[in-house]
C-alpha positions in Angstrom: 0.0 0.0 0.0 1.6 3.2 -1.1 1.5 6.0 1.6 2.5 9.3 1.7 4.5 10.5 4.9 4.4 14.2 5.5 6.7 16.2 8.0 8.1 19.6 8.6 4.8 21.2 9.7 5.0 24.4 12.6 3.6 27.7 14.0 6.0 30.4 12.8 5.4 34.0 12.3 3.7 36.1 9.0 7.2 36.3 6.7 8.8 33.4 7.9 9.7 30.0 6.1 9.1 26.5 6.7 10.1 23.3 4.4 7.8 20.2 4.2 8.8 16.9 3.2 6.7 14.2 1.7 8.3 10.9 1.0 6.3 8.4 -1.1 7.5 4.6 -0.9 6.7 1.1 -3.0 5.0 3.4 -5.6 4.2 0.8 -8.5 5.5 3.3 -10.7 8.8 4.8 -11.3 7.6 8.3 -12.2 4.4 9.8 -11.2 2.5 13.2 -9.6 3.1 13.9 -6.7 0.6 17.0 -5.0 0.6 18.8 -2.1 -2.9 20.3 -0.9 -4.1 22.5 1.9 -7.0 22.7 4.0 -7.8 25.6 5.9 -10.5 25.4 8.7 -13.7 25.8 7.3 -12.5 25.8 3.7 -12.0 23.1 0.8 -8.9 21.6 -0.3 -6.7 23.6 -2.1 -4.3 22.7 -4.5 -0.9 24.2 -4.0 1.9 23.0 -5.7 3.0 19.6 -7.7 5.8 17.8 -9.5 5.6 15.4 -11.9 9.0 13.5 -11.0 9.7 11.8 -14.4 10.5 15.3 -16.0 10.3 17.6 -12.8 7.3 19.7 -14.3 5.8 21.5 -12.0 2.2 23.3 -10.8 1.8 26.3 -8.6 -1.2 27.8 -7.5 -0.8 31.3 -8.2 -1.1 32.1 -4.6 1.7 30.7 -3.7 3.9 31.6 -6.9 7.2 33.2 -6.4 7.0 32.1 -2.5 6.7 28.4 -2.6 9.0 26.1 -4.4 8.6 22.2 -4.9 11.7 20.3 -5.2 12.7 16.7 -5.0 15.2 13.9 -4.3 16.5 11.7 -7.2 14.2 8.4 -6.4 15.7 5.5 -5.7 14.3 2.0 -5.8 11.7 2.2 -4.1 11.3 5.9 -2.6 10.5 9.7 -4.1 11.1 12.6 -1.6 9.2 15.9 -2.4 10.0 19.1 -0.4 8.2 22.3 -0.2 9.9 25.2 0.7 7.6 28.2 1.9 8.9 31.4 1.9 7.1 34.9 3.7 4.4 32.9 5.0 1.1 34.5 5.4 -2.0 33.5 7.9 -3.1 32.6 4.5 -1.1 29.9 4.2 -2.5 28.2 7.4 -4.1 24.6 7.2 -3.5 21.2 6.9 -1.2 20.1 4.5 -1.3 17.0 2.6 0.9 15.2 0.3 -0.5 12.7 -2.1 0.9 10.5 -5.1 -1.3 9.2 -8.3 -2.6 6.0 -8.7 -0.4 5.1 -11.8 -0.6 6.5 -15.3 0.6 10.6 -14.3 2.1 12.2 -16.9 4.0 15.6 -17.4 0.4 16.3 -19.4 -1.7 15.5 -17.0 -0.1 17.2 -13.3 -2.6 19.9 -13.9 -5.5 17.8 -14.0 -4.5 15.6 -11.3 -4.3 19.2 -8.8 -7.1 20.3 -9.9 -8.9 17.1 -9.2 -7.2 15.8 -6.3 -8.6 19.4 -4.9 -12.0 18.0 -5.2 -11.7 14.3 -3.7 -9.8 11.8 -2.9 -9.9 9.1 -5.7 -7.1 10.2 -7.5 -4.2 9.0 -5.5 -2.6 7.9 -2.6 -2.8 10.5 0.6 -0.9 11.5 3.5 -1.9 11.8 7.1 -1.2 15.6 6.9 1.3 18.0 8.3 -0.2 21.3 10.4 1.2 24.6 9.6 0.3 27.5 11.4 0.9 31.3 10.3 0.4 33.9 13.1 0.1 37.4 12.0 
């Protein structure tokens, strides 16, 4: 069973940084999406940024663009590590964040799709338990 483990979630202040990691294991595919999504309280799941790791094409929401930046490891057999970097964090940037990895068949072509669907429900991958981050103004 593939599962996402996220980590690197805090409370820091409005303009700080944090960097979340995400490591996906036993994937059944070598390359694949890989998301990260937010929940606020009292909001929907956002996507935020993903990578498609074959090619390293990425997806930012434009919230985030020129503050966030996705990044990963080279995979090796059997693990992918994503990070995200957040830079001058806002209270806006509170919530729950979740990794989560496609079910097989991701390409470069389809990242967008997968964000903008895995924003809507869960079918269309593997999720993480979450990591908190907290923004205080």
């Amino acid at each position: 069973q593939v599962q996402p483990v996220e980590s690197g979630g805090d409370s820091v202040q409005a303009g700080g940084s944090l960097k979340l990691s995400c490591v996906v294991r036993e994937h059944t595919s070598t390359n694949h999406c890989i998301g990260w999504f937010r929940r606020a309280p009292g909001n929907e799941r956002e996507a935020v940024v993903g990578v498609y790791t074959g090619t390293g094409s990425t997806y930012y929401a434009d919230s985030v663009k020129g503050r966030f930046t996705i990044s990963q490891d080279n995979a090796t057999n059997t693990a992918n590590t994503v990070y995200l970097q957040m830079n001058s964090l806002k209270s806006d940037d509170t919530g729950m964040y979740y990794c989560a990895a496609d079910k097989g068949g991701c390409t470069a072509a389809g990242l967008k799709l997968f964000m903008i669907v895995g924003a809507r429900g869960d079918e269309v991958g593997y999720w993480g338990q979450g990591t908190q981050v907290t923004v205080s103004s």
